[in-house]
N, C-alpha and C positions, 0 to 999 in steps of 0.2 A: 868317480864323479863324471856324469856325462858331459859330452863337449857341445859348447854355445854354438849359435842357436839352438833349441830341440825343435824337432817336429811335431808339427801338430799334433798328430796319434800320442807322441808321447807325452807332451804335458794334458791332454785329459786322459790318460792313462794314470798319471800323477795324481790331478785331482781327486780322482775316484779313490785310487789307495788312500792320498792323504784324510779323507773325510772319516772314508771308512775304516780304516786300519785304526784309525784312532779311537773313532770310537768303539769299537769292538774292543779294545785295550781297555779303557774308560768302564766298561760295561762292564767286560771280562778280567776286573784284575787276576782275579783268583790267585793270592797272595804273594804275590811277583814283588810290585812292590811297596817298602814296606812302610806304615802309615799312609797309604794313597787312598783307602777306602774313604779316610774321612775328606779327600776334596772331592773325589768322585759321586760322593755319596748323594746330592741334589740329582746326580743325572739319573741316576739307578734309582730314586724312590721315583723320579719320574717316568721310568719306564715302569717301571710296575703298576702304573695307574695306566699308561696308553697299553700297552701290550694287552691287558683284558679286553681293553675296551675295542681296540683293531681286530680280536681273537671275534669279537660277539657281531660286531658292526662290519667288517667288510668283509672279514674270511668267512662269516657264520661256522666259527667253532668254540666248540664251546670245550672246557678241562677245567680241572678243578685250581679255579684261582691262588688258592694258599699254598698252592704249591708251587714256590717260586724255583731256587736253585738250594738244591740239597747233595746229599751224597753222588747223584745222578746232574750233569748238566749238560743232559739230553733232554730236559723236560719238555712240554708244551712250550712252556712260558722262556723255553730261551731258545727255542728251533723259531718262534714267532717272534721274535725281539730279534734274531739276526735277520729275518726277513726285515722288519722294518730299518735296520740299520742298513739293509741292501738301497730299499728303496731312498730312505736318507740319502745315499751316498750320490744313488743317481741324480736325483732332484738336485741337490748340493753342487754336483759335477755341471747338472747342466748354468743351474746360475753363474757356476763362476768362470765358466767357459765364455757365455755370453755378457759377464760384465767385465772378464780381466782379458781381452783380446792380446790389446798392446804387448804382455809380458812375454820375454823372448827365454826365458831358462827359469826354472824354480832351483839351481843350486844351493840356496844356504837352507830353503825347505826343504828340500829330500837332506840334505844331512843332518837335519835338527829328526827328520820323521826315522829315517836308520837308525840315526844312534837312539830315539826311543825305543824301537823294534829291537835293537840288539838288547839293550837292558832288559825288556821284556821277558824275552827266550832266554836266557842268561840267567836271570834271576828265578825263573819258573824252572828253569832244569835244574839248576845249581840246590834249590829246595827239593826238589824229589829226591835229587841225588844223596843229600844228606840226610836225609831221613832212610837212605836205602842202605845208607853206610852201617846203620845202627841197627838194622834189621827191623826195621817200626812202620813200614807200608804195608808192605806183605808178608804176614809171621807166618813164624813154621807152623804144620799142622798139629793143632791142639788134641786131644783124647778126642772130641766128637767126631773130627774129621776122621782120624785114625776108626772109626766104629762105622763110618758113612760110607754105603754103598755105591761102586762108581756108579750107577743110576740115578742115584738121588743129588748128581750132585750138576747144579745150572752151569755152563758153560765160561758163564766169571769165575765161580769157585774154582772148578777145576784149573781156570789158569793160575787164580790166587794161590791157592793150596800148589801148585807146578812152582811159579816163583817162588813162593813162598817158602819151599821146602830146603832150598840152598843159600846158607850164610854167605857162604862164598862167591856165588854168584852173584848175589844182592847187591855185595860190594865192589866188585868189578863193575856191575850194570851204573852202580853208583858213582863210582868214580870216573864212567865213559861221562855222564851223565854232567858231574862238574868240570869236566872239561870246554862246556859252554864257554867254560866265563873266558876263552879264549875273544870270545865276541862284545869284551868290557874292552879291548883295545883294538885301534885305527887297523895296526900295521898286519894284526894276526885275526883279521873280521873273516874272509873269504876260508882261512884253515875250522874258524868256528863253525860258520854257517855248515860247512861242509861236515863236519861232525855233528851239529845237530841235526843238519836233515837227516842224515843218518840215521841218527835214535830215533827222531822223530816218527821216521817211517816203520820203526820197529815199533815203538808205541800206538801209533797209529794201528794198524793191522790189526795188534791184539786188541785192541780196542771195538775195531770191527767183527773179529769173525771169532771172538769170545763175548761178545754184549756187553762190555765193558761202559757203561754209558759215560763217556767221556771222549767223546767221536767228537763233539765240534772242537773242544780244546786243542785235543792232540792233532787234529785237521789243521787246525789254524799254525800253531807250532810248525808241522812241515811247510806249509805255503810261505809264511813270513820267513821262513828258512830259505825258501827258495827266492822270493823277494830280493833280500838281502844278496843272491846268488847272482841276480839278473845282469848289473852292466857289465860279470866279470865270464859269462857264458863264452864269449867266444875264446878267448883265451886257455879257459879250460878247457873246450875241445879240442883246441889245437895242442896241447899238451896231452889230454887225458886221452883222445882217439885219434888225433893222428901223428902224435910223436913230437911235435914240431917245437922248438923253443919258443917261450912264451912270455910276455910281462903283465904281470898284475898291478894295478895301478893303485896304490894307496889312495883311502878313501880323505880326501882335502877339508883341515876343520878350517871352519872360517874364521878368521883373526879380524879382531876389533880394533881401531886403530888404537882406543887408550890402553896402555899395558896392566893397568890397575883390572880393566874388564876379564882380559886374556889370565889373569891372577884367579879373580872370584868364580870364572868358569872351573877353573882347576881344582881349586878350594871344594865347589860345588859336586863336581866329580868323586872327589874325595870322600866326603860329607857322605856323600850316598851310597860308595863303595862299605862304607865303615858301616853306615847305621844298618847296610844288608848284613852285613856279617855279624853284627851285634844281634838280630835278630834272628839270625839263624843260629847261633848257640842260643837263644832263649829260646824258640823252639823245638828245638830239641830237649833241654830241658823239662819244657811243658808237655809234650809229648812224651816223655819216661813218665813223667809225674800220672800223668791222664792213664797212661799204660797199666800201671800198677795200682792206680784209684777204680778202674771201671773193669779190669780184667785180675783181680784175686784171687788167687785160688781157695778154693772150700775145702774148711777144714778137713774133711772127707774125702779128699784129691785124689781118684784115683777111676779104673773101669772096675765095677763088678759083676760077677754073676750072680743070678740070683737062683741059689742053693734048691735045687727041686727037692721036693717032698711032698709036705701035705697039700693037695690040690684046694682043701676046704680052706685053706689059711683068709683072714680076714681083714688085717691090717694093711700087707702086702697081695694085692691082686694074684692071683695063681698064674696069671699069665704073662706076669712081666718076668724076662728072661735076662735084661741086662742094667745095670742102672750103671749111668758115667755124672760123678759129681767132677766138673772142670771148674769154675766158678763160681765166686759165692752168690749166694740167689737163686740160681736156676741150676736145673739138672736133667738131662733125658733119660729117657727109659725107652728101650728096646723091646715091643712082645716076642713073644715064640714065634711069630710069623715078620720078623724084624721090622714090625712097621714102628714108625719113631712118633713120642709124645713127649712134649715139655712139660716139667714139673715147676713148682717154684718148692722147695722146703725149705721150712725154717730148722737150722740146726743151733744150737745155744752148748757151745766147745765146755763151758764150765760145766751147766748142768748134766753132759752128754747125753742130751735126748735131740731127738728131729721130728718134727712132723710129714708128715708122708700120708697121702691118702685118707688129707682130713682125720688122723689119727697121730697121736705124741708116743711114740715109742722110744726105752733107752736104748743106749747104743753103747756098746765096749768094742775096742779096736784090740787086735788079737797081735799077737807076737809075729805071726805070718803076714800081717797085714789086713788079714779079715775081718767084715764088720758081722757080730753078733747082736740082732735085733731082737728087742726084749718087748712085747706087749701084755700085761697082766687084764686079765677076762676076768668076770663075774665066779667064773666057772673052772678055768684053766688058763693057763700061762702061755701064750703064742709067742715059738721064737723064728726066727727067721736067718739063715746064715747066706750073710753075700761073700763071695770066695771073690779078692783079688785079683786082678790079673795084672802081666805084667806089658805095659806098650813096649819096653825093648823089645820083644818077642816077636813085634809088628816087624814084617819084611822090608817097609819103609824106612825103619828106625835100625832094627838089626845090621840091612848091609850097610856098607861104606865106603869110601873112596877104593879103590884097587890099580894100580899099576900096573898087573900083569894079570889078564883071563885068558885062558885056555879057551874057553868058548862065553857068548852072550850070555850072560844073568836077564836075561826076560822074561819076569815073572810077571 
């Protein structure tokens, strides 16, 4: 807690965080915490009516409206929504400079505004983190991938598919990760922050120089990291760079004088601690559920080739070289010149037929694994054989952990 009076500098230094931190929180919950969408929810449809409207009228820019905040929250619509909350903050800043002179310390507002901020970070890592435990952010690489040439692959994949590939990693990154919630208590804030900047800054970076569109999030994550870091700056460098013994001051909650009050804070504490954790085993949950609803595998699960022979064949294009059924619905097909095309077939497991190329041909699975394609002609009988492969065989999936190499495996 800083000591009374503040200086000027620093309380509209206050101001400005206070307006704006909040509301970027407000704007930005992005599932932190949990039922807060629905009081938020007035300010946010409200921004999405000004935000076009500043994008067309003052910035003269123009993007496609409907696109608010999606898998990407890098969009238009919220790189222009931070700007207005910039300018907010200023305007905001300047009114209450000029009409709250008199006030000599804002201390029970910066602690009410921290310990929003620590819940914030806290609650947004602690959900990454458990979803990282279970390996459900970034999956291991699928048969597509495993087919995908590193060329073809955008700068997010490749990091996805990188993370993605270690269980074990996932989970250590995951459990640095819930270590936040070091930042749900007074006395152990300055050991949190100091591990979320951390992450953060690891987040951050790949974020950036993988296109990870998720730059203002994980931006905001390190700064409110370092926020939180500010009154205890000197302390730590005189510990952390020049050796010297040091005291942290524990951050002061403000006490009510009725003790019923100092009760229902705690209560309230509580309440919020539980309903986070209650909703983080339901999301996870939901998140298996959604996992195994949206990503099945087709009955036909597997990479094959496709059997060369007759070039004339009519069912199966003579130039498709590889077909990978991974999920149900859709399928890619590789040509002899490995360039990649999505399929959708329909395959019907009882009657063993699939359509492919606008054509219903049956289908027998072979003892090796191979599919035997059956298409009957006016005239003659078109078969087609897709020979199996096996992904253990992939260099990705084949090696393993090792202990002891004689020389680097870089393949």
């Amino acid at each position: 807690m800083m000591i009374n009076p503040w200086h000027p500098l620093q309380k509209i230094g206050f101001r400005f965080s206070f307006i704006f931190i909040l509301s970027f929180i407000i704007v930005n919950n992005n599932e932190a915490f949990p039922l807060f969408n629905y009081i938020s929810k007035p300010l946010v449809q409200f921004t999405q009516h000004v935000t076009p409207w500043f994008a067309e009228n003052v910035l003269n820019y123009s993007y496609d409206h409907s696109i608010v905040i999606n898998g990407s929250s890098d969009t238009s619509y919220a790189w222009i929504t931070l700007l207005i909350l910039f300018l907010w903050a200023v305007a905001g800043t300047i009114i209450w400079t000029v009409t709250d002179r008199k006030q000599k310390d804002y201390n029970t507002a910066y602690y009410w505004l921290t310990t929003f901020v620590r819940y914030y970070i806290a609650f947004m890592l602690i959900n990454y983190g458990t979803i990282k435990l279970i390996h459900a952010q970034m999956l291991p690489p699928g048969l597509n991938r495993l087919m995908q040439p590193l060329g073809e692959f955008s700068p997010m994949g490749l990091a996805w598919t990188y993370f993605g590939y270690s269980k074990g990693y996932n989970i250590f990154i995951g459990m640095v990760e819930i270590l936040s919630g070091f930042l749900l208590f007074r006395k152990t804030v300055v050991l949190g922050a100091l591990i979320t900047m951390v992450v953060s800054i690891n987040i951050m970076t790949a974020n950036y120089f993988f296109d990870v569109p998720v730059k203002i999030i994980s931006t905001a994550l390190f700064l409110l990291s370092v926020f939180l870091l500010l009154p205890h700056i000197k302390p730590l460098f005189d510990f952390l760079v020049l050796g010297k013994s040091a005291h942290i001051d524990v951050l002061r909650k403000p006490e009510f004088v009725k003790p019923w009050k100092n009760k229902m804070l705690t209560t309230v504490k509580v309440a919020a601690i539980s309903i986070f954790v209650l909703s983080q085993f339901s999301g996870v949950l939901n998140r298996q559920k959604l996992i195994k609803h949206y990503l099945r595998k087709s009955p036909l699960y597997g990479i094959y080739q496709v059997e060369s022979g007759d070039n004339r064949r009519t069912a199966i294009p003579g130039d498709w070289s590889f077909i990978v059924f991974e999920y149900e619905g859709d399928a890619t097909v590789r040509d002899v010149y490995y360039r990649k095309k999505k399929i959708t077939p329909a395959i019907d497991a009882k009657q063993r037929k699939i359509s492919l190329n606008n054509y219903t041909l049956d289908y027998l699975i072979l003892e090796n694994g191979d599919i035997l394609l059956t298409k009957a002609f006016g005239d003659r009988t078109e078969k087609v054989r897709l020979v199996k492969q096996q992904p253990e065989h992939f260099e990705l999936r084949r090696r393993g952990f090792n202990w002891i190499q004689e020389y680097p495996y870089n393949r």
